[in-house]
Legacy VTK file of the C-alpha trace (Angstrom):
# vtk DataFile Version 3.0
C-alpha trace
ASCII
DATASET POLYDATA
POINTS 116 float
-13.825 -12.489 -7.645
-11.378 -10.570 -5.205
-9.663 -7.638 -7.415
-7.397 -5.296 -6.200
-5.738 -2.529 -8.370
-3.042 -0.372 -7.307
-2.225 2.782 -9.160
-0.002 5.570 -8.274
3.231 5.089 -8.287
6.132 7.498 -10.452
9.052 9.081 -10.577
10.417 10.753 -7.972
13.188 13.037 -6.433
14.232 12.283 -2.761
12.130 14.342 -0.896
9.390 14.069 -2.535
5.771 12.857 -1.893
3.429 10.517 -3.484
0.052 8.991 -2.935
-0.694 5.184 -3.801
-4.343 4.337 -4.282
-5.850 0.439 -4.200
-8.546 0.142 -5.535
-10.776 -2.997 -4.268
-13.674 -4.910 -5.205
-15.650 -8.538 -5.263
-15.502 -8.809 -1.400
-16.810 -6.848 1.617
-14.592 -4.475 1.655
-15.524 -2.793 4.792
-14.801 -5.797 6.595
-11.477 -6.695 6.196
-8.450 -5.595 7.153
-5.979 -4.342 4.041
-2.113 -3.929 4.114
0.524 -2.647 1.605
3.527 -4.595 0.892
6.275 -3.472 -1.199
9.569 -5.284 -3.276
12.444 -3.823 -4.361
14.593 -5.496 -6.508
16.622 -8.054 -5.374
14.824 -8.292 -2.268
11.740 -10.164 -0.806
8.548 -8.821 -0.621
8.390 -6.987 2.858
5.210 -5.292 4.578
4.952 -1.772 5.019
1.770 -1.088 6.968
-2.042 -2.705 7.602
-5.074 -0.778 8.530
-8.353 -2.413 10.448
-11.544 -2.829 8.403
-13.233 0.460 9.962
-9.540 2.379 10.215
-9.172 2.785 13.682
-6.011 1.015 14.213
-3.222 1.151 11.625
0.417 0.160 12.146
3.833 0.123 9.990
6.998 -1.098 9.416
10.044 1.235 11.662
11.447 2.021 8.072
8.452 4.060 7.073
6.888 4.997 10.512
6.512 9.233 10.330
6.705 9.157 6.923
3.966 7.332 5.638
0.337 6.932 6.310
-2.310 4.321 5.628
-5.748 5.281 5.326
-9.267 3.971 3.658
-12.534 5.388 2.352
-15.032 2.401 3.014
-17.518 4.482 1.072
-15.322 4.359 -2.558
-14.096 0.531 -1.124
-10.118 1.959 -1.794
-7.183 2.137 0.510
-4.577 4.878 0.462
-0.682 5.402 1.099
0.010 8.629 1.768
3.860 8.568 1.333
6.294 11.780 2.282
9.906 12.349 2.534
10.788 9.785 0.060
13.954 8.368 0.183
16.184 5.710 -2.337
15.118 3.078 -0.845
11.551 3.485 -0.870
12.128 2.444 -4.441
10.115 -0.628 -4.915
7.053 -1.851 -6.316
4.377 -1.382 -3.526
1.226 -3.767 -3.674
-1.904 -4.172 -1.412
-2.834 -7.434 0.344
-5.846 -8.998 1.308
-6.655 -12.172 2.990
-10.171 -13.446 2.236
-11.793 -16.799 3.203
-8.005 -18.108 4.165
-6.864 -17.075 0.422
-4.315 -14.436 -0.222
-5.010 -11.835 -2.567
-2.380 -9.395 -4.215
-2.590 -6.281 -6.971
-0.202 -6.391 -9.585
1.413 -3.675 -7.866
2.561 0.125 -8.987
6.401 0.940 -9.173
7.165 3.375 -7.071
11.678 5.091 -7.977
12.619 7.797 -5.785
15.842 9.185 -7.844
17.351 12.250 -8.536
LINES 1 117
116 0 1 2 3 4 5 6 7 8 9 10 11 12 13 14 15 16 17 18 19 20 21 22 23 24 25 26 27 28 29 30 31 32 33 34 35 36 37 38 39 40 41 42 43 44 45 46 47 48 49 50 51 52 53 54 55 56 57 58 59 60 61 62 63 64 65 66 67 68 69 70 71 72 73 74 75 76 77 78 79 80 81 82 83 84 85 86 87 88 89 90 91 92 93 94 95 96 97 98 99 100 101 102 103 104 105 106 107 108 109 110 111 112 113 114 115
């Protein structure tokens, strides 16, 4: 079945940098495209940015555009967030999204807290 694991998230000062790893498998991963979503608290879930099945394209939400960057090795079937110049409200928990023969499929997520 469809897994995907997210793992990466901490603790961090504003500023800072981290780097969000999801981890898929049970589906052709080289096929589809995958997207990161994130929810802070209080708040709905909201998308942060999608990359195409063989990485050419990517896009993201204003709030993060320069600052973060979505990428994928096909090869190791896991998807990246490259995240810099954290700020407060970064602070969510960030989860990866597939959609797979019309079902949608969601980690469990990885808490990301940019404090000082």
């Amino acid at each position: 079945q469809v897994q995907l694991m997210e793992s990466g998230g901490d603790l961090v000062q504003p500023g800072g940098s981290l780097r969000l790893s999801c981890a898929a498998s049970g589906f052709s991963f080289i096929t589809y495209t995958m997207r990161w979503y994130r929810q802070a608290p209080g708040k709905q879930r909201e998308w942060v940015a999608g990359i195409t099945s063989n990485g050419d394209n990517t896009a993201y939400a204003d709030s993060v555009k320069g600052r973060f960057t979505i990428s994928r090795d096909n090869d190791r079937n896991t998807m990246y967030l490259q995240m810099n110049g954290l700020k407060a409200e970064d602070t969510a928990v960030y989860y990866c999204y597939v959609y797979v023969s019309s079902t949608d499929y969601w980690g469990r997520g990885t808490q990301v807290t940019v404090s000082s």
